[in-house]
C-alpha positions as CSV (number, residue, x, y, z in Angstrom):
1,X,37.2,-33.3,73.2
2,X,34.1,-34.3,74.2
3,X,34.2,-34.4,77.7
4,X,35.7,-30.5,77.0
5,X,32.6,-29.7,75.2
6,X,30.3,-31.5,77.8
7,X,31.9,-29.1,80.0
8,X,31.3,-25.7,78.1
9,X,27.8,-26.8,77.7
10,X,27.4,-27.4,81.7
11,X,28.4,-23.8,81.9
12,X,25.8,-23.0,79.7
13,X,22.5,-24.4,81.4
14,X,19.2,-23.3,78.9
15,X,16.8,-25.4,81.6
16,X,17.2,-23.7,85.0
17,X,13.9,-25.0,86.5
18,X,14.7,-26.7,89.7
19,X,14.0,-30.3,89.4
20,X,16.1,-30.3,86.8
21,X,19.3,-28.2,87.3
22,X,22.4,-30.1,87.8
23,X,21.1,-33.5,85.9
24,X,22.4,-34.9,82.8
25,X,19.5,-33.5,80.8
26,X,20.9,-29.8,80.6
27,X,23.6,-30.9,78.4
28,X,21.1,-32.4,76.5
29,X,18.8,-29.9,75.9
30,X,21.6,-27.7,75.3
31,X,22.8,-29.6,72.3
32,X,19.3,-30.3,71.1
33,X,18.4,-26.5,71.3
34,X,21.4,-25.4,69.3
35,X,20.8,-28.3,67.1
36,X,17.4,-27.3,66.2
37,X,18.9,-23.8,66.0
38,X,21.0,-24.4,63.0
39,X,19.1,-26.6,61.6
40,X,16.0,-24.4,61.1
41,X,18.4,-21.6,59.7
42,X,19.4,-24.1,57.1
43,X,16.0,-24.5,56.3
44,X,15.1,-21.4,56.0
45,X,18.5,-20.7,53.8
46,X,16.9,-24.0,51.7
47,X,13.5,-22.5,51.4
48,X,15.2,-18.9,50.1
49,X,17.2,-21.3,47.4
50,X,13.8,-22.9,46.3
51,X,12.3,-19.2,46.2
52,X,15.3,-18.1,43.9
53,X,14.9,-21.1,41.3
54,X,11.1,-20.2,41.3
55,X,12.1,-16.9,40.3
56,X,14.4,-17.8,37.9
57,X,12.0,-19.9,36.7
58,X,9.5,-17.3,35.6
59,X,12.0,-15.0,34.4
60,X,13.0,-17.5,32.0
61,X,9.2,-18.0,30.7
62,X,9.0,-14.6,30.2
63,X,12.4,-13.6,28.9
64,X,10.4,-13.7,25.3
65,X,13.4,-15.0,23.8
66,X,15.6,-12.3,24.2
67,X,19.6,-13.7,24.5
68,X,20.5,-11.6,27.7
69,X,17.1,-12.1,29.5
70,X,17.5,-15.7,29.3
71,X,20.6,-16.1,30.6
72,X,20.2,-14.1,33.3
73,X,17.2,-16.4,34.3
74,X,19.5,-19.4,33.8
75,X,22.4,-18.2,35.8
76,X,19.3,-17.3,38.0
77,X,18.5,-21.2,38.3
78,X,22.1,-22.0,38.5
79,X,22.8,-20.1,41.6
80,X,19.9,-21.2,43.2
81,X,20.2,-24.7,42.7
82,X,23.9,-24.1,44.0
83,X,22.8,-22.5,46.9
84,X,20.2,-25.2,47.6
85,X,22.9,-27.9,47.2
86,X,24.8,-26.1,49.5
87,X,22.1,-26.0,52.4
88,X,21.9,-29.8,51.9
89,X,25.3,-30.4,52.4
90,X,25.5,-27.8,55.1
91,X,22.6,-29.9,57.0
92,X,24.4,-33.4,56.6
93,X,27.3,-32.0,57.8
94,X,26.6,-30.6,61.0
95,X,24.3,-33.2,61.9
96,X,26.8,-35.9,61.1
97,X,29.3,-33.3,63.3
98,X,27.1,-33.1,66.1
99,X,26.3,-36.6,66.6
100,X,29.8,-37.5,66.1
101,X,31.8,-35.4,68.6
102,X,28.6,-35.8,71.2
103,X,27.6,-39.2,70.3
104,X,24.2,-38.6,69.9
């Protein structure tokens, strides 16, 4: 599997400069790029989560008490801390995916 990978990602060359075309380092940066890739999405998907609680967070301050206004805020909370849970996981995962079937 990995040496199938490896050669999908020769295929796929991101650094065409010529010292360094046809070296071991494409792969490389290759796998680093798409790495960084996803993980900065996830970040961002993170950051959104954090945004949503905040949100939540003042609806709930200024629900005033009312029944239907606070829940909404809580279920608010909820699904953002859901969503942020899920980011984390989502991060470990395809780190510990990446490294694994690479060996990085």
């Amino acid at each position: 599997m990995k040496n199938i990978i490896y050669q999908i990602a020769e295929g796929v060359v991101v650094d065409k400069r010529p010292d360094t075309v046809g070296k071991q380092g494409d792969t490389d940066t290759l796998v680093s790029n798409v790495t960084d890739i996803i993980n900065a999405v996830i970040g961002v998907l993170g950051l959104v989560c954090v945004v949503v609680m905040i949100i939540g967070g003042v609806n709930y301050m200024i629900s005033s008490g009312d029944a239907g206004k606070v829940k909404k805020a809580k279920d608010t909370i909820l699904y953002g801390l859901i969503g942020l849970v899920v980011c984390v996981l989502a991060f470990a995962l395809v780190n510990w995916v990446i490294g694994s079937i690479l060996g990085q």
